[in-house]
C-alpha positions in Angstrom: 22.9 4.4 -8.7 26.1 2.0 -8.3 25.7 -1.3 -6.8 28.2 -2.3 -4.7 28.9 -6.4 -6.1 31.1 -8.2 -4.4 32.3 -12.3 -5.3 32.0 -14.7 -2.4 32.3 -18.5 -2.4 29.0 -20.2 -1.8 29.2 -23.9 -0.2 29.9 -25.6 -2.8 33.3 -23.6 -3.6 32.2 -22.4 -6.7 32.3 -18.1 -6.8 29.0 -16.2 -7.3 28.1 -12.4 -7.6 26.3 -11.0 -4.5 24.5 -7.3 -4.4 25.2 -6.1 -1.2 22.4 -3.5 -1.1 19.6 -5.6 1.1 16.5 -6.8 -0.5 14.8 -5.0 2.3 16.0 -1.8 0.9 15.1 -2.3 -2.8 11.8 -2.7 -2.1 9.9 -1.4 0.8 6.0 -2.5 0.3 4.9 0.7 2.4 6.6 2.9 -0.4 4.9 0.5 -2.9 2.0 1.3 -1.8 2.5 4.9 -1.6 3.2 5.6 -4.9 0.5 3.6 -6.6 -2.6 4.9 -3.8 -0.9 9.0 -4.5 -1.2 8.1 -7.9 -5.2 7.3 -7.6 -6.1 10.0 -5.0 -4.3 12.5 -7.3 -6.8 10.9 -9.8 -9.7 11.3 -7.7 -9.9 7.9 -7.4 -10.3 7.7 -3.9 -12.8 4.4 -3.7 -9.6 2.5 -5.3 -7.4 3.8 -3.3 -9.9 3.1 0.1 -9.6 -0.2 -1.1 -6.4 -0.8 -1.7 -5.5 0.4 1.9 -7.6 -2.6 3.3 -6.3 -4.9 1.4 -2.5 -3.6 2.6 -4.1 -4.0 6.2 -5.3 -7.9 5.2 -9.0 -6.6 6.6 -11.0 -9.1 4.7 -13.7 -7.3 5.7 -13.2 -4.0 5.2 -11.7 -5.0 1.6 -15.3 -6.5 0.8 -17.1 -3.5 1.8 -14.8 -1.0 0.0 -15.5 -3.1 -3.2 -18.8 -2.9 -3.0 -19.0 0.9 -2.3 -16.3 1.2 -5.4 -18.9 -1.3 -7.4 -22.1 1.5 -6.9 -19.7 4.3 -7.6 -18.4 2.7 -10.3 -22.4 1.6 -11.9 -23.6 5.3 -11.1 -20.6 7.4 -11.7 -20.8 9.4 -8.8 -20.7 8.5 -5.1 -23.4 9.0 -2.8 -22.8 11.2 0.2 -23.6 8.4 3.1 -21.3 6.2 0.9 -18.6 8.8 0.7 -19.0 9.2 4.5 -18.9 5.2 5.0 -15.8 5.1 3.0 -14.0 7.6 4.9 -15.0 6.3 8.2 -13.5 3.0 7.3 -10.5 4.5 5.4 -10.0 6.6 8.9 -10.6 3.4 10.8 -7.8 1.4 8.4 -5.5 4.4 9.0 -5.6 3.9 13.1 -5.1 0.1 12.9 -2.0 1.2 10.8 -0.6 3.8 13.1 -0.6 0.8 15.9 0.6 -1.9 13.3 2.8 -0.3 11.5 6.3 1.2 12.1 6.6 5.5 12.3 8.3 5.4 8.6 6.2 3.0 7.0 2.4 5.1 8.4 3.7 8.0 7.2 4.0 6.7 3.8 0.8 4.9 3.5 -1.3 7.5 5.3 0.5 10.3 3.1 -1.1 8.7 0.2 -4.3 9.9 1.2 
């Protein structure tokens, strides 16, 4: 991919090297957070993954309980069926406070990951 670089002046009048392509567009947290979580679920590593969606939301909370349900899964080596079905709820839970938080592009990333 070719950068477009142009010169400009900055106040001081001495000439610096400025990437025009916006910082917003080199890195888009959303698509971040996509690859790593497909990454994991393709894994079957979906605890990690339930986790890593609250902590993108900032639900303290949720992020706390997720750990705790990864740190069982993680002792036993299996998940238990009415912790699976906790996990989900909240994952589905996390997923509908994105869809009202988020914008259209960025929820379909982060809820494709799952």
């Amino acid at each position: 991919m070719h950068r477009k670089i142009t010169i400009k002046r900055n106040k001081d009048n001495n000439m610096k090297l400025v990437d025009l392509i916006p910082l917003k567009e080199m890195y888009n947290p959303a698509d971040a957070f996509n690859k790593k979580v497909s990454r994991m679920t393709d894994n079957n590593d979906h605890s990690s993954a339930a986790v890593e969606l609250a902590i993108y939301m900032d639900d303290k909370d949720a992020v706390h309980k997720l750990q705790q349900i990864k740190k069982q899964h993680d002792k036993d080596g299996s998940i238990s069926p009415e912790a699976a079905k906790k996990r989900d709820k909240m994952v589905d839970d996390l997923l509908k406070q994105a869809k009202k938080t988020l914008t259209n592009k960025d929820y379909t990333l982060v809820s494709n990951s799952f």
